[in-house]
C-alpha positions as CSV (number, residue, x, y, z in Angstrom):
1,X,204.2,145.1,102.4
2,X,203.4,148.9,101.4
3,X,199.7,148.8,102.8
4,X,199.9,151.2,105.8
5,X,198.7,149.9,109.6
6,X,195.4,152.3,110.1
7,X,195.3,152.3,114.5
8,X,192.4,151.6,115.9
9,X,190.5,153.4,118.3
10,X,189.0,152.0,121.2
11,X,185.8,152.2,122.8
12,X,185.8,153.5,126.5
13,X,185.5,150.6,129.2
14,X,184.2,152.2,131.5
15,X,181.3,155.0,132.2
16,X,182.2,158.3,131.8
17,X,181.6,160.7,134.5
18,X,181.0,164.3,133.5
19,X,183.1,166.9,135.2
20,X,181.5,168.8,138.3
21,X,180.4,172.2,138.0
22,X,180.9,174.3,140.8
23,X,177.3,176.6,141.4
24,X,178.5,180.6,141.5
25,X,176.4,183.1,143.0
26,X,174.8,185.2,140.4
27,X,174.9,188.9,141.5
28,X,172.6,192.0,139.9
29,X,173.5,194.9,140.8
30,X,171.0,198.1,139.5
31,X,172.3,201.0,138.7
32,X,170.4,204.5,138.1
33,X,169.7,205.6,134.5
34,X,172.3,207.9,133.2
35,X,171.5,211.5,133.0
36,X,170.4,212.7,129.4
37,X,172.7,215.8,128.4
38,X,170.9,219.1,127.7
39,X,172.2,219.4,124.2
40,X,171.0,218.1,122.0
41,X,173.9,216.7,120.0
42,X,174.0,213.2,118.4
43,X,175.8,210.6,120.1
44,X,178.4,208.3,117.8
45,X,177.7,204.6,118.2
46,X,181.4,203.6,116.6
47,X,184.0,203.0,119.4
48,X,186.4,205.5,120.3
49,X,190.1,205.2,119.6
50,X,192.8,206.4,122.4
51,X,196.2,206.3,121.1
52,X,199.0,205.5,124.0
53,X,202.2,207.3,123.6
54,X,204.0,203.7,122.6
55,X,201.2,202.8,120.7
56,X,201.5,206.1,118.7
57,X,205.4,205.4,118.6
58,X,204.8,202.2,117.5
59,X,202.8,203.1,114.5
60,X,204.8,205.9,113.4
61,X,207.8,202.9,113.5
62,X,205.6,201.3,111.0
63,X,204.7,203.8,109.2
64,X,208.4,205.2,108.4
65,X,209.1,201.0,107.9
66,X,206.3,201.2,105.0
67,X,207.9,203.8,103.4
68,X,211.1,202.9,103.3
69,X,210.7,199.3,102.1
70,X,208.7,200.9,99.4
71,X,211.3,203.5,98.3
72,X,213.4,201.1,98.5
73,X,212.0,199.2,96.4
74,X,210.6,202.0,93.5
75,X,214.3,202.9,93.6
76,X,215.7,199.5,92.7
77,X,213.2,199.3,89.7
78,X,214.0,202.8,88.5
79,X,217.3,201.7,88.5
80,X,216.6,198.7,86.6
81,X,215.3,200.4,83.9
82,X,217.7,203.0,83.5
83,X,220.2,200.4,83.3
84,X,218.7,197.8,80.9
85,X,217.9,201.5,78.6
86,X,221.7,202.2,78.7
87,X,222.7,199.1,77.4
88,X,220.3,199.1,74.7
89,X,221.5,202.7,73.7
90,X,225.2,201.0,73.5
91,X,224.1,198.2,71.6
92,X,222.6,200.6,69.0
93,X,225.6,202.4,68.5
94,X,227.6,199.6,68.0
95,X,225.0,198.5,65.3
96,X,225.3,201.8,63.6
97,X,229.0,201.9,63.8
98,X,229.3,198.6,62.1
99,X,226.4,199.1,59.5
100,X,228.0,202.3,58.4
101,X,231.6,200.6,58.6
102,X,230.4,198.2,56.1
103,X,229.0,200.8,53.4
104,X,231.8,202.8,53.2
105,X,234.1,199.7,51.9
């Protein structure tokens, strides 16, 4: 009653036919050697980034985003603690208060 029904797969009837492939022209083109510069100066193999202006505003977005979730959040903690040490100060006065209280009875 609980057993589950596995489907079965089933085989292919009929031949399969691959797909056509339609033959493209395969074009070299040669090109001359580029010029090698006079100076000597080594040449960087790491790709070079070019920032677009919305790219550039888009990551300054972020950035400024980064910064104020983390404020955010350093403020929240600082506050935290600051409250959590007030109330222990209070409860340590009240202690004092009521230990003192009870020695001069």
């Amino acid at each position: 009653m609980l057993r589950p029904k596995i489907p079965t797969n089933p085989t292919p009837t009929g031949t399969v036919m691959p797909l056509p492939v339609e033959a493209s022209a395969i074009v070299q083109h040669t090109s001359a050697p580029e010029p090698v510069p006079a100076t000597s100066a080594p040449v960087s193999s790491r790709p070079v980034v070019q920032l677009t202006p919305g790219a550039l505003v888009a990551l300054v977005g972020g950035g400024t985003a980064v910064v104020l979730v983390v404020g955010t959040v350093l403020v929240s903690l600082l506050l935290a603690v600051a409250v959590t040490a007030a109330s222990v100060a209070v409860c340590a006065v009240v202690l004092r208060s009521m230990l003192n209280g009870q020695h001069k009875r």
